[in-house]
PASEBA-1860 file (N, C-alpha, C; in nm, 3 decimals):
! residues 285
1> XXXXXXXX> 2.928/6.507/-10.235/2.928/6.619/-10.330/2.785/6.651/-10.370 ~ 2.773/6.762/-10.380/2.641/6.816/-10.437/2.657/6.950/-10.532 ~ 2.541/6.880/-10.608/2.510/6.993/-10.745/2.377/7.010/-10.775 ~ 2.310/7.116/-10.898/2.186/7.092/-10.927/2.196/7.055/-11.028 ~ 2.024/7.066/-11.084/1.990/6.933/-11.228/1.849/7.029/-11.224 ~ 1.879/7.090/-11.360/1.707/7.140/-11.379/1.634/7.059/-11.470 ~ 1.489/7.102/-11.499/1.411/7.019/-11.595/1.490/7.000/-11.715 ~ 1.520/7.140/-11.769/1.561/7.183/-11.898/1.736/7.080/-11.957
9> XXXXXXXX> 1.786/7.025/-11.817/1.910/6.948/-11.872/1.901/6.818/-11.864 ~ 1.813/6.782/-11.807/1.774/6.607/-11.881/1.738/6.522/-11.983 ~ 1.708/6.416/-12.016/1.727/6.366/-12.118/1.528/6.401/-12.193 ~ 1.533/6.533/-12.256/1.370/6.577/-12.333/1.377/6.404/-12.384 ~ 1.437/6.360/-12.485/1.410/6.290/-12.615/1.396/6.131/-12.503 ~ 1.433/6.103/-12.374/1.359/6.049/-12.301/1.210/6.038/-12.288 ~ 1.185/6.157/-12.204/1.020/6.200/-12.204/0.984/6.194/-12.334 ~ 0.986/6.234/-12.422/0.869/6.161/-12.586/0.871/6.048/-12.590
17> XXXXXXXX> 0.982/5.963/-12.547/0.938/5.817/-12.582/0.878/5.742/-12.528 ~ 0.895/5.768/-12.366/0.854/5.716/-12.249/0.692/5.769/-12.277 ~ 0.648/5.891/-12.354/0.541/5.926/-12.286/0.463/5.860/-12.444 ~ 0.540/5.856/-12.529/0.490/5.785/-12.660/0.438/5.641/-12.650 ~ 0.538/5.601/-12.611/0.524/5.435/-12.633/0.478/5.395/-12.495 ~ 0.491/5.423/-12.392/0.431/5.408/-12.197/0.496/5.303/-12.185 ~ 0.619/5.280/-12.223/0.757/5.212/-12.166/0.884/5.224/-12.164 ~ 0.978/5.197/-12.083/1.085/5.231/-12.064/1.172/5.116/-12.120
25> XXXXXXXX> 1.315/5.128/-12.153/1.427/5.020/-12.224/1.407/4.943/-12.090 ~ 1.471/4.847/-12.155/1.456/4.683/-12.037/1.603/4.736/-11.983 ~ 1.596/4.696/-11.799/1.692/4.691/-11.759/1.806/4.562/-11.750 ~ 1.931/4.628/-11.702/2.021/4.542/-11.695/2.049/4.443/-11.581 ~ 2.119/4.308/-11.584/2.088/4.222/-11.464/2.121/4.309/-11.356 ~ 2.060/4.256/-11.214/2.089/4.277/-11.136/2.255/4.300/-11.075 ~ 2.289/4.344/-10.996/2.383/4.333/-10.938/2.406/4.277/-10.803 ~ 2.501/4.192/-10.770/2.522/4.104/-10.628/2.510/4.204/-10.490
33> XXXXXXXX> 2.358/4.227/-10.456/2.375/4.347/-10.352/2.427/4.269/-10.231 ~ 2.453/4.147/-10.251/2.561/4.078/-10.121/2.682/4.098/-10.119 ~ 2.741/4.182/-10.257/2.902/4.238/-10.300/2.952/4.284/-10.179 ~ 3.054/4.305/-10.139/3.138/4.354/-10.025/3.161/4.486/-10.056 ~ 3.093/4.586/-9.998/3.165/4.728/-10.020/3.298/4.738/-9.941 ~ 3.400/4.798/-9.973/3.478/4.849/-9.956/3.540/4.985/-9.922 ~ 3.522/5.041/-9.742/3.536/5.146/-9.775/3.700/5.212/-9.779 ~ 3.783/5.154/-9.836/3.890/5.219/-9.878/3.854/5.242/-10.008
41> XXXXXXXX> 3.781/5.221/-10.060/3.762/5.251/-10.202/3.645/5.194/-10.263 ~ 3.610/5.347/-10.173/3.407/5.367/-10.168/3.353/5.369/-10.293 ~ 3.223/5.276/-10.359/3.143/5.309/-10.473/3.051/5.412/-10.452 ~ 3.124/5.459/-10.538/3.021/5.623/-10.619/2.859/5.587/-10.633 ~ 2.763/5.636/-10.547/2.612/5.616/-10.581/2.587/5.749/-10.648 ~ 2.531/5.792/-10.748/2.460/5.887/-10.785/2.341/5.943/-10.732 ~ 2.280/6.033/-10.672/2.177/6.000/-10.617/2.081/6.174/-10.644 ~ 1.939/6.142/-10.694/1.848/6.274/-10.741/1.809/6.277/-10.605
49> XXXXXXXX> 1.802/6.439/-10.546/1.686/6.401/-10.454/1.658/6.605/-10.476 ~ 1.512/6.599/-10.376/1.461/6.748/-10.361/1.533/6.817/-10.289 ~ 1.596/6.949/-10.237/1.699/7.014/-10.191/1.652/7.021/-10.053 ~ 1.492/7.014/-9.974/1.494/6.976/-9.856/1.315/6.887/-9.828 ~ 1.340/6.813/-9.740/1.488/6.761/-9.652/1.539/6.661/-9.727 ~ 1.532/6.599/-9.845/1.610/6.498/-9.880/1.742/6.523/-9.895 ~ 1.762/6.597/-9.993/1.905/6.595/-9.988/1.993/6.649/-9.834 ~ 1.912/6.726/-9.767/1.971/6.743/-9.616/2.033/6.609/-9.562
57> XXXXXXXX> 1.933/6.489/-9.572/1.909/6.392/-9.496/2.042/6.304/-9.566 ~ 2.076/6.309/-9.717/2.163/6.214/-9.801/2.289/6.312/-9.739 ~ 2.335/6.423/-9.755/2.436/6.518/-9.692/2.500/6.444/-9.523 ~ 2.374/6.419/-9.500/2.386/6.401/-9.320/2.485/6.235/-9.319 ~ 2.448/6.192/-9.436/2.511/6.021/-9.423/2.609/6.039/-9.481 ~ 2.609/6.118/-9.583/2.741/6.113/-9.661/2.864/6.178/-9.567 ~ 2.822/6.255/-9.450/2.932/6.332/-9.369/2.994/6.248/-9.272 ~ 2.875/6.146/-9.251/2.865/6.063/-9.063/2.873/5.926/-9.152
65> XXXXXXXX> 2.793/5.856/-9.220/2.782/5.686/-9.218/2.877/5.637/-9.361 ~ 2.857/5.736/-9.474/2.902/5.633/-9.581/2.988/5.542/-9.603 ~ 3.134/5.628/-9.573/3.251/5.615/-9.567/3.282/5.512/-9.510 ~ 3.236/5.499/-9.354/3.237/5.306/-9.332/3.158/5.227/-9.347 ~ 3.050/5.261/-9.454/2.959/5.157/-9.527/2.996/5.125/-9.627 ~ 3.172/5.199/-9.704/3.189/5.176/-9.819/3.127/5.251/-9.920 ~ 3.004/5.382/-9.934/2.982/5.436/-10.039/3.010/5.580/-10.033 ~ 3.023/5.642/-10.164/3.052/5.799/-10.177/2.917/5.871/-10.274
73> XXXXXXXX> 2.864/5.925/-10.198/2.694/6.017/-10.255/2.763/6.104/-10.310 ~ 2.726/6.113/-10.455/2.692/6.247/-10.537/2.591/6.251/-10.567 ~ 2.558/6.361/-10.491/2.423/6.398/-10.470/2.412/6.523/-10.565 ~ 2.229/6.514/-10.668/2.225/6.637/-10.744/2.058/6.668/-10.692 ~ 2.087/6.779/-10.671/1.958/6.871/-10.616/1.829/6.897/-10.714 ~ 1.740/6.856/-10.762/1.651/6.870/-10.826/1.503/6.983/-10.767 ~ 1.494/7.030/-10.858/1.386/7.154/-10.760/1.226/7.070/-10.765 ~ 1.187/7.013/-10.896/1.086/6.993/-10.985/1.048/6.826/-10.929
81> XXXXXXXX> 0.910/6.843/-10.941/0.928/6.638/-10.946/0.900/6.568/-11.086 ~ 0.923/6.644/-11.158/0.947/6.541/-11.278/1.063/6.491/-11.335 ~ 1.201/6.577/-11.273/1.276/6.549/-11.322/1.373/6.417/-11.308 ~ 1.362/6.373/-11.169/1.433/6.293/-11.112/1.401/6.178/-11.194 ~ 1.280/6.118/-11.207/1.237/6.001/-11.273/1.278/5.972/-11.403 ~ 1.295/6.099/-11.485/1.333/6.100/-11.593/1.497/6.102/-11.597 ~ 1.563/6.135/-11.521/1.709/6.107/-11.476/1.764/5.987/-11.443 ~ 1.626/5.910/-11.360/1.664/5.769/-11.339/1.644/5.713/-11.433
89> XXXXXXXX> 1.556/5.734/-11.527/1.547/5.646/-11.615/1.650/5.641/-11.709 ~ 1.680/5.756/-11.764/1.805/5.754/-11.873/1.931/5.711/-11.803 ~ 1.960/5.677/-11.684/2.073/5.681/-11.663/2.167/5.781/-11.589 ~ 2.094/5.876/-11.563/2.159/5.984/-11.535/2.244/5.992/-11.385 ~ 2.142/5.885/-11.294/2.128/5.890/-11.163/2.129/5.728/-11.127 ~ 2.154/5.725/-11.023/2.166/5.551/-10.999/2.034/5.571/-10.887 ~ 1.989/5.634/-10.825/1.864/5.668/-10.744/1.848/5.775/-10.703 ~ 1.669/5.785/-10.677/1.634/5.910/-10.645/1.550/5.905/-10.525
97> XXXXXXXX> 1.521/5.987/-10.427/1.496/6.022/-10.306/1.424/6.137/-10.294 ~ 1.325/6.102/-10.334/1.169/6.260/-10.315/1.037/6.216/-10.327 ~ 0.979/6.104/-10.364/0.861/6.095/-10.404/0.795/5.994/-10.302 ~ 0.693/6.016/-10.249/0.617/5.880/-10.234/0.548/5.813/-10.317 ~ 0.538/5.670/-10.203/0.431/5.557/-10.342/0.352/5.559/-10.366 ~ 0.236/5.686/-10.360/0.128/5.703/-10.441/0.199/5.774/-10.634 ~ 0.265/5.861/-10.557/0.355/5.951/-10.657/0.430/5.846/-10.797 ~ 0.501/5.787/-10.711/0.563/5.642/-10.739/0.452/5.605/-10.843
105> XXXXXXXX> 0.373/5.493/-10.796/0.308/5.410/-10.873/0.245/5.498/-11.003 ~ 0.196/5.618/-11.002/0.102/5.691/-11.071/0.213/5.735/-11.166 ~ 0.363/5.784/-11.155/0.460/5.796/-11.308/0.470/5.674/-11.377 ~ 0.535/5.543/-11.254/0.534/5.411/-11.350/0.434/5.390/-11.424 ~ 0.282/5.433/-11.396/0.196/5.369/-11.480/0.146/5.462/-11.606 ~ 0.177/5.576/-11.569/0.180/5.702/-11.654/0.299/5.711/-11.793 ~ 0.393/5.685/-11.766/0.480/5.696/-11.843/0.592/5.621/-11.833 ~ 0.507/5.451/-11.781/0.590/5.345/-11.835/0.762/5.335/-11.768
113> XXXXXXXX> 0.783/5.448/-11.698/0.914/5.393/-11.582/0.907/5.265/-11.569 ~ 1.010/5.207/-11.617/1.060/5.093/-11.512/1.122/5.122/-11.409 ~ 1.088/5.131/-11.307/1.153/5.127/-11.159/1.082/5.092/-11.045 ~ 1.172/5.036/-10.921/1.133/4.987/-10.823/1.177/5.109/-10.707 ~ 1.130/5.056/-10.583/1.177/5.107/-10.450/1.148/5.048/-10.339 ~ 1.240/5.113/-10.275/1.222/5.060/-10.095/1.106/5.091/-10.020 ~ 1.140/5.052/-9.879/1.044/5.061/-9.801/1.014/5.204/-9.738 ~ 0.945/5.260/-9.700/0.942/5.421/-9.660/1.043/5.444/-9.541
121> XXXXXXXX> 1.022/5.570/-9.605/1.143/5.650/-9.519/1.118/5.802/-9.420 ~ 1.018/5.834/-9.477/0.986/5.999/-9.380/0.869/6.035/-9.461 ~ 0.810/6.102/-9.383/0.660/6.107/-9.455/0.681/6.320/-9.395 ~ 0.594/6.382/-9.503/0.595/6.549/-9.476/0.443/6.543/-9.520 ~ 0.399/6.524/-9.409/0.219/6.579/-9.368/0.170/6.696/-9.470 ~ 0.056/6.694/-9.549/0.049/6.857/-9.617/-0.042/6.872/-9.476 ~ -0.018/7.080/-9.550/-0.046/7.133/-9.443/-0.142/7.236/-9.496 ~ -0.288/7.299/-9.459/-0.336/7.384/-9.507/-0.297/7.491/-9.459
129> XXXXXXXX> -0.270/7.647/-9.510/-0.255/7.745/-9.497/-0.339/7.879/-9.499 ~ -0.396/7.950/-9.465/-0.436/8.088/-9.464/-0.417/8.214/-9.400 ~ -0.413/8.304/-9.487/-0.362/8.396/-9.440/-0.484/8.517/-9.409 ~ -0.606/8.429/-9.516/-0.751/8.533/-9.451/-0.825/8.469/-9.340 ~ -0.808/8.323/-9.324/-0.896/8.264/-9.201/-0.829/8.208/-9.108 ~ -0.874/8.265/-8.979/-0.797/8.215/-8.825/-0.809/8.042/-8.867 ~ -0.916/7.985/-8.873/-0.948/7.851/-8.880/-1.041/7.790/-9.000 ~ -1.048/7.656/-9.022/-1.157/7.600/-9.129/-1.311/7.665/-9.124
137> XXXXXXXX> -1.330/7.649/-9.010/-1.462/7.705/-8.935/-1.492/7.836/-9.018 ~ -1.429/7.963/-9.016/-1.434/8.050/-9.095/-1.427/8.081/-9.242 ~ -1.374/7.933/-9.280/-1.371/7.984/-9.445/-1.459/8.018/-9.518 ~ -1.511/8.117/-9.608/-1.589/8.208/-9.656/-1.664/8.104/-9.774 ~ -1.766/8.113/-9.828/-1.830/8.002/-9.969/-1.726/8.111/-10.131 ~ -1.697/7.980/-10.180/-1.633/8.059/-10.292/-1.441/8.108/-10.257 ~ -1.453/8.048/-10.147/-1.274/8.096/-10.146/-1.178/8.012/-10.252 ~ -1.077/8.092/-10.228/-0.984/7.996/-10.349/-0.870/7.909/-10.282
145> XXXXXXXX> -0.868/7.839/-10.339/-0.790/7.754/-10.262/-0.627/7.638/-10.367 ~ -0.557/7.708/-10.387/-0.410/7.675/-10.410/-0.378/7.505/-10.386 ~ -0.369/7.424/-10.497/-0.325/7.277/-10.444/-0.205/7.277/-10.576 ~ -0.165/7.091/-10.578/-0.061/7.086/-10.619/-0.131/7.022/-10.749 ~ -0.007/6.989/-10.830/-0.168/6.972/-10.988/-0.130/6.843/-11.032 ~ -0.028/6.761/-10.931/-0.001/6.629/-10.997/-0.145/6.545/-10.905 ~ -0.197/6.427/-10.995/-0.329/6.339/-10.902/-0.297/6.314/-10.799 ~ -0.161/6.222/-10.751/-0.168/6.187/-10.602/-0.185/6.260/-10.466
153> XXXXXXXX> -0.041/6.398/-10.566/-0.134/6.505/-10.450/-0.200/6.560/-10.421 ~ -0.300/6.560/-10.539/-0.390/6.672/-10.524/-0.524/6.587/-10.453 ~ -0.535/6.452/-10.509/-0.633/6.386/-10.382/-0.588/6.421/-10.242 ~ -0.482/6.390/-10.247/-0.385/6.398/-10.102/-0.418/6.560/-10.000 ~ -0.477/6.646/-10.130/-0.498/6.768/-10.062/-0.602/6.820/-10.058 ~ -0.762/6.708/-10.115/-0.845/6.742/-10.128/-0.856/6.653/-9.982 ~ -0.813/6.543/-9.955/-0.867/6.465/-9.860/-0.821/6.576/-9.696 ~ -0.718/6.668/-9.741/-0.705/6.739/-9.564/-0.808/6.839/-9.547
161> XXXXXXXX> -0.844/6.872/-9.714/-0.972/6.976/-9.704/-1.088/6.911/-9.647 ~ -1.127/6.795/-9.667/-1.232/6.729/-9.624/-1.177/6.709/-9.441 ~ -1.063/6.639/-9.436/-1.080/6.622/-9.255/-1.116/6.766/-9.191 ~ -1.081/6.878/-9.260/-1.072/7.039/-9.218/-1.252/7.038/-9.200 ~ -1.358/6.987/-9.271/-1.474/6.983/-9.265/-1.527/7.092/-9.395 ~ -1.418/7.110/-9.519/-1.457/7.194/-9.600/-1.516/7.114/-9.722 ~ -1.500/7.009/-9.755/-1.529/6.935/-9.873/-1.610/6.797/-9.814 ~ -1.673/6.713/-9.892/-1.726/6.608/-9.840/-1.725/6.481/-9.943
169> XXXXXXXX> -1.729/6.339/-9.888/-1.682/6.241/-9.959/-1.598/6.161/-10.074 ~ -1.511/6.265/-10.034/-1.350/6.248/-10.139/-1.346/6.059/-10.187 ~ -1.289/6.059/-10.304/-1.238/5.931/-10.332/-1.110/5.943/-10.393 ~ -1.118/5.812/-10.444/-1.003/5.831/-10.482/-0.981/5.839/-10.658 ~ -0.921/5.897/-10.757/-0.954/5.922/-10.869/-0.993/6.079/-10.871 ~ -1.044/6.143/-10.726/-1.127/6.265/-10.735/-0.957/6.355/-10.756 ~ -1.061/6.486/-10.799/-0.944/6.578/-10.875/-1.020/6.741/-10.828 ~ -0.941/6.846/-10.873/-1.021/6.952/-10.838/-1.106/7.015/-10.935
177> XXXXXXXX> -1.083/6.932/-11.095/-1.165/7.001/-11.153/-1.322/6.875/-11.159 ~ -1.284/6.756/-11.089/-1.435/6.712/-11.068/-1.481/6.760/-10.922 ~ -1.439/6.809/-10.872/-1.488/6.806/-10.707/-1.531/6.949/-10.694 ~ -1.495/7.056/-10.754/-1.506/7.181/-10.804/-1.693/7.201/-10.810 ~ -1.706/7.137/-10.946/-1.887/7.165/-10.945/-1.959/7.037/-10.916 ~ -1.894/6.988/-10.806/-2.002/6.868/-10.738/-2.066/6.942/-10.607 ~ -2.161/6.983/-10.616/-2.230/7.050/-10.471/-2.251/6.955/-10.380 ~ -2.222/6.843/-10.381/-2.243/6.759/-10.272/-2.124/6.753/-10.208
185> XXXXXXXX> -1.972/6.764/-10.288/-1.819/6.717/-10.246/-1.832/6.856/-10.209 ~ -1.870/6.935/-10.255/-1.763/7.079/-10.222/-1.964/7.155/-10.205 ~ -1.948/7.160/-10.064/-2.107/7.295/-10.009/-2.084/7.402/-10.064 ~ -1.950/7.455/-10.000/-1.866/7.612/-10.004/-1.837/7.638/-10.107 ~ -1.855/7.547/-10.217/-1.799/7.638/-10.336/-1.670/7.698/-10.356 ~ -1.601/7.588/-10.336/-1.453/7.603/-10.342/-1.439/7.660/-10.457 ~ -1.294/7.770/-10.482/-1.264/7.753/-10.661/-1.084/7.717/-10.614 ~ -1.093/7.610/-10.685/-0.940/7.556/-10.736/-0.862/7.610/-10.788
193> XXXXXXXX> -0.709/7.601/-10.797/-0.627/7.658/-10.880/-0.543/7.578/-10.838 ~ -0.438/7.510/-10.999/-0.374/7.419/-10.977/-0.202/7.462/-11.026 ~ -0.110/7.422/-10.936/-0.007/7.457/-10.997/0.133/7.339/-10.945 ~ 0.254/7.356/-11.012/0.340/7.296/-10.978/0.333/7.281/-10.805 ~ 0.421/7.167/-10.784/0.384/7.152/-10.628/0.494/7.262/-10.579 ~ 0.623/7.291/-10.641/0.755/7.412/-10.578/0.690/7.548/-10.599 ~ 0.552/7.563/-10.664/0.477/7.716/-10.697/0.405/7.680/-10.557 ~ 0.320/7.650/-10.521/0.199/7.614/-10.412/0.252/7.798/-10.280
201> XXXXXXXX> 0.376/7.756/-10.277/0.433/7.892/-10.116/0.409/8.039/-10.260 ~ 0.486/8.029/-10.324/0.488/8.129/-10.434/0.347/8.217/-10.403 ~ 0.268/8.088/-10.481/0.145/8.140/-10.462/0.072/8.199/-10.354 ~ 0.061/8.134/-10.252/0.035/8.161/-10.158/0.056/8.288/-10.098 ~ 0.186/8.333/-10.107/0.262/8.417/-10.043/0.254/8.572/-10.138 ~ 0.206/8.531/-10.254/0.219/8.658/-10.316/0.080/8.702/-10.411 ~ -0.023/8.589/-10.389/-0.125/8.648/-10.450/-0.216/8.656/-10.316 ~ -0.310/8.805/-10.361/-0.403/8.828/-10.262/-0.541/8.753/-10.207
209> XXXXXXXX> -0.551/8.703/-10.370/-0.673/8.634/-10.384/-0.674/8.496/-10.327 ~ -0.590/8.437/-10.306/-0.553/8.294/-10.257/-0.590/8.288/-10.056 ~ -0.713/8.197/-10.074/-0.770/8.201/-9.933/-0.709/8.072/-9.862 ~ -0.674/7.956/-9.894/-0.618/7.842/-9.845/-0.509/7.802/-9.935 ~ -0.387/7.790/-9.917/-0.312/7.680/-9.990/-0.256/7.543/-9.897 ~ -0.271/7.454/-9.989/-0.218/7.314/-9.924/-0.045/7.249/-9.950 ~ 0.023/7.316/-9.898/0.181/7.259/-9.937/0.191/7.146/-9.906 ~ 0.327/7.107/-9.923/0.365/6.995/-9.915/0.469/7.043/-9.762
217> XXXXXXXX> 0.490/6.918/-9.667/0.656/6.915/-9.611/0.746/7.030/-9.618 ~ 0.792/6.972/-9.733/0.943/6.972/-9.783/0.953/7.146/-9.808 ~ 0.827/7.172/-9.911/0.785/7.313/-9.908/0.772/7.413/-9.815 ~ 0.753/7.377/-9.727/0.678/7.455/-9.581/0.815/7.472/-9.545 ~ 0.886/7.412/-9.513/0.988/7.421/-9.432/1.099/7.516/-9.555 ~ 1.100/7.485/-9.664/1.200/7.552/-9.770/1.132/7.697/-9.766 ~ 1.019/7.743/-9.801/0.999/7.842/-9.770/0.943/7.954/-9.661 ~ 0.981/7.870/-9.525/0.974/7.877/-9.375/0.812/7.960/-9.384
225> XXXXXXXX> 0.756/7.909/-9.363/0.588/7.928/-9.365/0.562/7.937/-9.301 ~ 0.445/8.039/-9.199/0.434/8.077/-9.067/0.325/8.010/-8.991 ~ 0.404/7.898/-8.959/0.280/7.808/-8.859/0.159/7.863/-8.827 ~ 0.164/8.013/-8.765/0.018/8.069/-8.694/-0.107/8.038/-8.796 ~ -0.028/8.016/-8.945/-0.111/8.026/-9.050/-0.200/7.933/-9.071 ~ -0.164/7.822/-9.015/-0.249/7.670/-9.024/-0.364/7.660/-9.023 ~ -0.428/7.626/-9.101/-0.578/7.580/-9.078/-0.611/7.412/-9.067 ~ -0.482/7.332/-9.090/-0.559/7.188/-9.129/-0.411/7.176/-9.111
233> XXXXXXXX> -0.399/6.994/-9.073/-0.313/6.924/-9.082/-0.315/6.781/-9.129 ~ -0.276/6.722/-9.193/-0.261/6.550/-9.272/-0.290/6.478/-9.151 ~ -0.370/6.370/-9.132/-0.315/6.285/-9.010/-0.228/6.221/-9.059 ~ -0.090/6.183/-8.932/0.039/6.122/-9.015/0.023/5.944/-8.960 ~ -0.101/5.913/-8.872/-0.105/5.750/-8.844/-0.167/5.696/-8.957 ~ -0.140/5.566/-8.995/-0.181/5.524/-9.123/-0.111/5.558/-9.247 ~ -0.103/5.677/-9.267/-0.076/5.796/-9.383/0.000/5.648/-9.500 ~ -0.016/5.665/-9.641/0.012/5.610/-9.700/0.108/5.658/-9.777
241> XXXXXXXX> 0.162/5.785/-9.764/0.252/5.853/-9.855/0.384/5.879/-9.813 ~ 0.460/5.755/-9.774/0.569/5.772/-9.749/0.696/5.777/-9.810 ~ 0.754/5.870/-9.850/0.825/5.886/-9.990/0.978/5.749/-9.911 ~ 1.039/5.765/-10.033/1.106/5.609/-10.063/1.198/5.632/-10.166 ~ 1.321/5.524/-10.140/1.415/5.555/-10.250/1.390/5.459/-10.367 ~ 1.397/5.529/-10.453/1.420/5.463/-10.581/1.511/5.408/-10.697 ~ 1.487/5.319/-10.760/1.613/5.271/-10.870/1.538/5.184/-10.982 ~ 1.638/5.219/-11.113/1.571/5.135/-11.188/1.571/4.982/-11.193
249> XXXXXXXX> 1.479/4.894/-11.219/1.382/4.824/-11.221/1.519/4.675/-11.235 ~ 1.603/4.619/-11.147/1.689/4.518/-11.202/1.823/4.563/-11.191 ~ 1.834/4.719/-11.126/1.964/4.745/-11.058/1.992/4.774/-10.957 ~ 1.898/4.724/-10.805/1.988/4.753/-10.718/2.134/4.717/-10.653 ~ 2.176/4.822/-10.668/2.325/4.757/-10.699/2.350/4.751/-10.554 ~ 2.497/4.707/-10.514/2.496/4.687/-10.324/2.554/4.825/-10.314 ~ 2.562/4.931/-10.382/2.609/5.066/-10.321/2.463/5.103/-10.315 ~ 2.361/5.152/-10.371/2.202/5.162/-10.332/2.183/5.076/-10.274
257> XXXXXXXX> 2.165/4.937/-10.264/2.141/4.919/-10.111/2.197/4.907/-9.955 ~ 2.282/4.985/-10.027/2.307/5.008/-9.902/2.262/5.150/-9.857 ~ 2.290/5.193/-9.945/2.254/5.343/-9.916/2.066/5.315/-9.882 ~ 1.999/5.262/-9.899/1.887/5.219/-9.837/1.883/5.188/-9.678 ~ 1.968/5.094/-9.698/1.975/5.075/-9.533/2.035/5.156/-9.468 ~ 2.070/5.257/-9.518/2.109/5.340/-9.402/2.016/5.465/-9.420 ~ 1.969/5.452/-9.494/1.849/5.561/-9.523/1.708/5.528/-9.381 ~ 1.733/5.367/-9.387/1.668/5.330/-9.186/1.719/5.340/-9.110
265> XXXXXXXX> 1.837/5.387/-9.097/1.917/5.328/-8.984/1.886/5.433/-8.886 ~ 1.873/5.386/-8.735/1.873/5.456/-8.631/1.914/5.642/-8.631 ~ 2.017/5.616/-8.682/2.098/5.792/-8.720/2.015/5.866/-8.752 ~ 2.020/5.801/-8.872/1.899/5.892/-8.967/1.764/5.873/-8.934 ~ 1.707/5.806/-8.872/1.549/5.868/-8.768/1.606/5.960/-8.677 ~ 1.690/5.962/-8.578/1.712/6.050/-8.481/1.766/6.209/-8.558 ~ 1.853/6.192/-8.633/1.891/6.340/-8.773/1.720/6.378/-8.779 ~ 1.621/6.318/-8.820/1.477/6.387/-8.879/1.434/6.446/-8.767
273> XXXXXXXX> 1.443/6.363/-8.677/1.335/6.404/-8.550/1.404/6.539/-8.465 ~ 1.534/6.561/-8.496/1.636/6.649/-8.419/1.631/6.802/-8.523 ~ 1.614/6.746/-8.636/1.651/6.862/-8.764/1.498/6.968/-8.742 ~ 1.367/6.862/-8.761/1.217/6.862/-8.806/1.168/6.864/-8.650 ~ 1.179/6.938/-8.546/1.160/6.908/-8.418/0.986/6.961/-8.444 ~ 0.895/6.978/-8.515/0.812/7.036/-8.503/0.724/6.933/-8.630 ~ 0.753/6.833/-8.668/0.707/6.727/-8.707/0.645/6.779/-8.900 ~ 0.704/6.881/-8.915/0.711/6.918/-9.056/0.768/6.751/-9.194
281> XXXXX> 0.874/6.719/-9.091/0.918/6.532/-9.153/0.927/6.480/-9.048 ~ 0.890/6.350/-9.078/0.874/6.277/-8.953/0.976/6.124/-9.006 ~ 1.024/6.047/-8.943/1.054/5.961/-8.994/0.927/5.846/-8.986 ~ 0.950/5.772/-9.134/0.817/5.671/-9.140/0.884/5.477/-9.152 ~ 0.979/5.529/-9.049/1.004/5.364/-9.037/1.051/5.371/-8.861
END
C-alpha cells in the first residue's frame, strides 16, 4: 500500500524538541530479528521513503518478494528530506529509505536522532546540468550555479564542480557561502544559490538566469532531465553516499530486517539496473 506524508503532517512539536534539547526519547528493547516471520500472516513494516526510485524499488518487493518473506510494506511517499527522520523518530514509521550516510550521520548529530542503519543500497550520482554551456570548458566567470542547501550535499556538489575543473581544493566542512568569495576555491567566480534539494529541476528549468544546476538521482529522473544537458558527472567508484535503510536506534525488528535483506537481494540489484538502464541509480551492494 502506498500513500503520501507532507512536512506540514508530522509530528512539528517533535522537531522543537529534538532541535531544542539535540536528543531524541530513549528507545525500546530490541526485538528478536531471529523471530520467524510468517507469511500467512505477514508483519506490517511501515516504511518512509522518496517517491523515486525508492519507493519504486519498496513497490517492486512488496509485489514479487514480501509475501514469502512474511512482510506487508506500507509504504508512505515523502517529497521533502526532512520529513522522514522526523517520522521515524516519533513513531510514525518503522523505517525510512532515502538518505545516505553522509546525510545520515549529519541529522543524527544535528538534531540528536536516535537512529541506526544498514549497509548501502543504490547510490544516484549528482549530475551537473546546463542549459547555457555545451560543456565545463565553456562556463562563463560569474555564472550561477543552483545546488542543494543541506551540507552533505552541497559539499557533494561542490566536489563534481571541482572534478568538472570549475572550483579548486574542496574540503570537507566547505559550503557555498565559504567557497563563494575564496578566489583560490572558486577562479570563475561562481555565484551560488541554495535551495531545497526537490526545488534544484524547478529551478533549473524555469529560471533564465541559472547557468549550472547540480541535482540529485532521484531528481533527474522524477523530473526526466535532458541528458544532452550534462556538463559533469559524480564518479560512482569509491563514492561514499550510498543511501541506506533506516530505523530507530534499538528496534530492528525481524520485519525491517528483513525488509533489509531483501533490499540486497539479487532481485532488487537486477529491478535497479533494468528500471535505471542509464545508470541515473545504480545498485551499491
Amino acid at each position: 500500500m502506498r500513500k503520501n506524508l507532507a512536512l506540514a503532517l508530522t509530528g512539528v512539536a517533535t522537531l522543537f524538541a529534538l532541535t531544542a534539547c539535540g536528543g531524541g526519547t530513549a528507545s525500546a528493547p530490541s526485538a528478536d530479528v531471529s523471530a520467524t516471520l510468517d507469511p500467512a500472516n505477514p508483519t506490517i513494516v511501515k516504511v518512509g521513503a522518496s517517491p523515486v526510485p525508492h519507493s519504486q524499488i519498496l513497490e517492486y518487493i512488496d509485489e514479487n518478494l514480501a509475501a514469502e518473506a512474511g512482510i506487508d510494506l506500507d509504504i508512505t511517499e515523502i517529497d521533502d528530506y526532512q520529513t522522514p527522520n522526523l517520522a521515524l523518530s516519533d513513531g510514525s514509521i518503522d523505517a525510512n529509505f532515502f538518505q545516505h550516510v553522509p546525510f545520515f550521520d549529519d541529522q543524527v548529530e544535528s538534531k540528536g536522532y536516535e537512529l541506526e542503519h544498514g549497509e548501502g543500497i543504490l547510490l544516484e550520482p549528482l549530475t551537473a546540468f546546463s542549459k547555457k554551456y555545451a560543456d565545463a570548458a565553456s562556463v562563463e566567470d560569474g555564472a550561477v550555479v543552483v545546488l542543494m542547501n543541506d551540507p552533505s550535499n552541497q559539499v557533494r556538489g561542490l566536489r563534481v564542480l571541482e572534478g568538472a575543473g570549475l572550483l579548486s581544493g574542496i574540503v570537507d566542512g566547505d559550503s557555498a557561502l565559504t567557497v563563494e568569495s575564496d578566489e583560490a576555491k572558486n577562479p570563475k567566480q561562481l555565484k551560488f544559490q541554495e535551495v531545497n534539494a526537490e526545488q534544484v529541476p524547478k529551478f533549473y528549468q524555469e529560471d533564465p538566469a541559472v547557468g549550472i544546476a547540480v541535482v540529485n538521482g532521484n531528481f533527474i529522473v522524477q523530473a526526466k532531465l535532458n541528458k544532452d544537458e550534462v556538463v559533469a558527472v559524480e564518479p560512482t567508484e569509491n563514492n561514499p553516499n550510498a543511501n541506506i535503510l533506516a530505523w530507530r536506534a534499538g528496534e530492528k525488528t525481524a520485519g525491517v530486517a528483513k525488509l533489509d535483506e531483501l533490499l540486497h537481494s539479487d532481485e532488487v540489484s537486477a529491478f535497479i539496473k533494468t528500471t535505471w538502464p542509464e545508470g541515473d541509480v545504480i545498485p551499491a551492494f
